[in-house]
C-alpha positions in Angstrom: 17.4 19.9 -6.3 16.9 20.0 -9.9 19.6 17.9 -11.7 20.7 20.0 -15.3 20.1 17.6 -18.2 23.5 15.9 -19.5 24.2 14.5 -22.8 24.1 10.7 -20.8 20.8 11.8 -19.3 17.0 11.4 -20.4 15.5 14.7 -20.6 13.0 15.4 -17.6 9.4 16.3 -19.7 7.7 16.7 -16.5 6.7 20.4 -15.9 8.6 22.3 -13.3 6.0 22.4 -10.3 5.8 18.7 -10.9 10.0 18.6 -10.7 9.9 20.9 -7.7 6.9 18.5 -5.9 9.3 15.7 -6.8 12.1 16.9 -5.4 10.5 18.1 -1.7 8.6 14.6 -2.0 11.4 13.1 -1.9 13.1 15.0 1.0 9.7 14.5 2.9 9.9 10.3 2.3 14.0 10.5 3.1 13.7 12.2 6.7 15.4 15.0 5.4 12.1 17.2 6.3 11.0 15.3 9.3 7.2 14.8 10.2 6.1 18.7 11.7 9.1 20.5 10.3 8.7 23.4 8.2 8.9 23.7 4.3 11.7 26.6 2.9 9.8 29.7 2.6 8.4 30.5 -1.0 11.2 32.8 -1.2 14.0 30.4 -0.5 12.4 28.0 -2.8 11.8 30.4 -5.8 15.9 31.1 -5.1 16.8 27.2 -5.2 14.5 26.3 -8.6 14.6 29.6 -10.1 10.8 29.1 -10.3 7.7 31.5 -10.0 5.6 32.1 -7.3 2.9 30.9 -9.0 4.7 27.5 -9.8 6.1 27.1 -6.0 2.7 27.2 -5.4 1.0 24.7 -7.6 4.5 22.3 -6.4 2.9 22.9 -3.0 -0.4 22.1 -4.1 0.0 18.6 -5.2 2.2 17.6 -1.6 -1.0 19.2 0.1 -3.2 17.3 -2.2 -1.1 14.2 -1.8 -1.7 14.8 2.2 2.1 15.0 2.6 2.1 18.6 3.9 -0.7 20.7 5.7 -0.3 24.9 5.2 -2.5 27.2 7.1 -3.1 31.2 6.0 0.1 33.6 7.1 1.5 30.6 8.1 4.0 28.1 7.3 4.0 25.0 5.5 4.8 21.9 7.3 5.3 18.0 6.8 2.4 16.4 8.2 3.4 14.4 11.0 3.4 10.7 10.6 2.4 10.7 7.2 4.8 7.6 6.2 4.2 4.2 7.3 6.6 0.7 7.7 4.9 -2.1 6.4 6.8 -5.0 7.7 5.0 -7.7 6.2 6.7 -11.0 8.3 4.6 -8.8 11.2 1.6 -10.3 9.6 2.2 -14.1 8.8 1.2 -16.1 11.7 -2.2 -16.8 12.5 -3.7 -14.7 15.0 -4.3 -16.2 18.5 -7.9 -17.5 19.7 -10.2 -14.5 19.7 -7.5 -11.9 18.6 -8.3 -9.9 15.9 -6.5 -10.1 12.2 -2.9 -9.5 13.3 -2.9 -6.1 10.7 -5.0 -4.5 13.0 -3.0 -5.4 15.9 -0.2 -4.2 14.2 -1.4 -0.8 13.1 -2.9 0.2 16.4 0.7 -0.7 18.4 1.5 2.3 15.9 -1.0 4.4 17.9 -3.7 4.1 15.1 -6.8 3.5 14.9 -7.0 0.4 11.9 -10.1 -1.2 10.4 -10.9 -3.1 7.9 -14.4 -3.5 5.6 -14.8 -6.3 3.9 -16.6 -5.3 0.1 -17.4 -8.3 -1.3 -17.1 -12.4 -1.4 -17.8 -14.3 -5.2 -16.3 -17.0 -7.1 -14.4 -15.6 -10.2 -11.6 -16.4 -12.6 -8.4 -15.2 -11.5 -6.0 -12.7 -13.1 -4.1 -15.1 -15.0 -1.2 -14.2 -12.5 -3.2 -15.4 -9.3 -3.8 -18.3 -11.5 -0.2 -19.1 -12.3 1.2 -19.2 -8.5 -2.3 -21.2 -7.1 -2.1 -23.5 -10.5 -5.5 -23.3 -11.2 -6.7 -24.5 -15.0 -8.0 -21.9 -17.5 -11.4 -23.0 -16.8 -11.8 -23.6 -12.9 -12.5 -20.7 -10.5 -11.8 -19.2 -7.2 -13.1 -17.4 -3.9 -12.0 -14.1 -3.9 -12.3 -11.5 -0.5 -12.3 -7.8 -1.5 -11.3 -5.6 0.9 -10.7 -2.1 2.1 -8.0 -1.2 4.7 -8.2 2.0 6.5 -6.3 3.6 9.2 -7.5 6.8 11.4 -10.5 6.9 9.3 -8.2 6.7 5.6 -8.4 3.9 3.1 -4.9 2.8 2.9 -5.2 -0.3 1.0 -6.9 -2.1 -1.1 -6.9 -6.3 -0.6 -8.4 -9.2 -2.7 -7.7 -12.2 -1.8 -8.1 -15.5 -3.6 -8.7 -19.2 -2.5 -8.7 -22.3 -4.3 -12.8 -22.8 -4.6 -12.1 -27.0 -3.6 -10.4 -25.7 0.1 -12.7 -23.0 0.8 -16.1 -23.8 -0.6 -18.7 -24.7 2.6 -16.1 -22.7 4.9 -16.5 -19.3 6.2 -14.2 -17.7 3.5 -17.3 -18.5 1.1 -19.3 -17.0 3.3 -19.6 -12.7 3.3 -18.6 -12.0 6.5 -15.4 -11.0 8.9 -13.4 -13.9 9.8 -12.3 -13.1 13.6 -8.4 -13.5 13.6 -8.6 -13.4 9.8 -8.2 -16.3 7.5 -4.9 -17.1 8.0 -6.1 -18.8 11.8 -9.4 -20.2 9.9 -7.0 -21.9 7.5 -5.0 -22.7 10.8 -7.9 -24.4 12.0 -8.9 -26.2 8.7 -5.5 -28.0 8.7 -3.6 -25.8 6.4 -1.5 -23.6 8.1 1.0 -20.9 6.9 4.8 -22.3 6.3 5.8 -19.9 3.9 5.2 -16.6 2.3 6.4 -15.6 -0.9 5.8 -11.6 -1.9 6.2 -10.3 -5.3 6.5 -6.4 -5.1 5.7 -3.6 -7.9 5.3 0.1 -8.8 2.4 0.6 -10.9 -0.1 3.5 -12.0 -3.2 2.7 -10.4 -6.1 1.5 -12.3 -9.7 3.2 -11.9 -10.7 1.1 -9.2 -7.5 1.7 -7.3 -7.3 5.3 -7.5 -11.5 5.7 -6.3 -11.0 3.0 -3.8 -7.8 4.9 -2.0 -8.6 8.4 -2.7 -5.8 9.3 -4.5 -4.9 12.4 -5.7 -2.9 11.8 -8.7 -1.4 9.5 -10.6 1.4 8.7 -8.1 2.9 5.0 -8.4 0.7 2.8 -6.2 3.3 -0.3 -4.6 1.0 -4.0 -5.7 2.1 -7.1 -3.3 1.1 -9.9 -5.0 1.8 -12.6 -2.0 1.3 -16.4 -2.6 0.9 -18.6 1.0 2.2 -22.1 1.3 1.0 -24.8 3.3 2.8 -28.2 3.9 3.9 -29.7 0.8 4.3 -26.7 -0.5 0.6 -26.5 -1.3 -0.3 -22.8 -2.2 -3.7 -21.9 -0.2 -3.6 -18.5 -1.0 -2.9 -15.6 -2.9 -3.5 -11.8 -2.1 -3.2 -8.9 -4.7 -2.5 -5.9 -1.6 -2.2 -2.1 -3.4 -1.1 0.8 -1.1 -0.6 4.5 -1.8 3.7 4.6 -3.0 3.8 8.2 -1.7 2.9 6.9 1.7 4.5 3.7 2.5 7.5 1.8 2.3 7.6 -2.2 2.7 10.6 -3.4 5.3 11.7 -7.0 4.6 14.3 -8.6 7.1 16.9 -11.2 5.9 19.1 -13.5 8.0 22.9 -14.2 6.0 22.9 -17.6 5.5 
């Protein structure tokens, strides 16, 4: 619902389909209008936001366009089914088994979908000065970086670079500009540096050019950016992965033992 502006309050600038789209988006992500179910008739929802037709319908524009909600001619319109996604990101930590595939893969198709990724590029680069802070690389020294697309039933649903220190990965296969079976997490298994810890570093951000062509989005929608820095023994970061996913779409599920 649409909450009246209050002295205490910052005034909402947004137009009102945008306000409307907010407000059912929000339902839709909550489980208050489970995957399938039916949207409020344009009548009931020109009642609830004293709105127009005309500005019901652009609201229920931008959830179609955001692939939230599917409506059909003389028919209803209804939350698409499984449209959000749990990312549970200690799911994908260990090194995947000998001659499994990259456990995020695995993972996705226990969902029931059909995952793949395509890898876009290998290079040596200068980090964002970010990457370069948690690997502690120098101003002048360089990286590998591994650009990926994720997709999931044929969707692009995130976008992945990853960067290594160039002295562990030069004359390995993560130099080289191909798929690494079981990912690099069980190559850097194999090369004597394997995962101890993860460390994730979670924000909402509008997307940049790349990020919005890349996914497909359909507006400017926050994306959620992972950046996630991997550990070795000694506490020797090997790597570190800038992940962006659509924030309309997914939610990240992180579980904590008390101590």
């Amino acid at each position: 619902m649409i909450v009246p502006t209050t002295d205490t309050g910052a005034e909402d600038r947004r137009s009102l389909h945008e306000r409307i789209a907010a407000d059912l988006r929000d339902d839709i992500m909550s489980g208050n209008l489970a995957p399938g179910s039916a949207l409020p008739s344009t009548a009931q929802l020109k009642a609830k936001f004293n709105a127009s037709n005309a500005t019901i319908q652009k609201a229920l524009q931008l959830l179609k366009d955001e692939r939230l909600v599917v409506g059909r001619a003389g028919a209803s319109v209804t939350v698409r089914a499984h449209r959000q996604r749990t990312m549970r990101p200690a799911s994908y930590m260990a090194p995947a088994g000998a001659g499994e595939p990259f456990r995020w893969l695995t993972e996705a198709g226990k969902l029931g979908s059909e995952a793949r990724s395509t890898l876009l590029g290998v290079s040596e680069v200068r980090p964002p000065a970010d990457v370069a802070a948690v690997l502690g690389i120098a101003d002048d020294e360089t990286v590998f970086l591994r650009h990926q697309v994720l997709s999931i039933d044929g969707e692009p649903v995130e976008l992945v670079k990853s960067y290594y220190p160039s002295a562990l990965a030069r004359g390995t296969a993560i130099a080289e500009k191909r798929k690494i079976r079981g990912g690099t997490p069980a190559l850097l298994a194999e090369l004597g540096f394997p995962p101890r810890l993860s460390v994730d570093r979670v924000s909402a951000r509008v997307p940049t050019q790349e990020q919005y062509q890349a996914l497909r989005l359909p507006s400017d929608l926050p994306v959620l950016r992972t950046l996630r820095v991997v550990y070795s023994d000694d506490d020797r970061p090997i790597e570190a992965t800038v992940m962006v996913k659509a924030g309309h779409l997914y939610e990240v599920q992180y579980e904590f033992t008390p101590e």
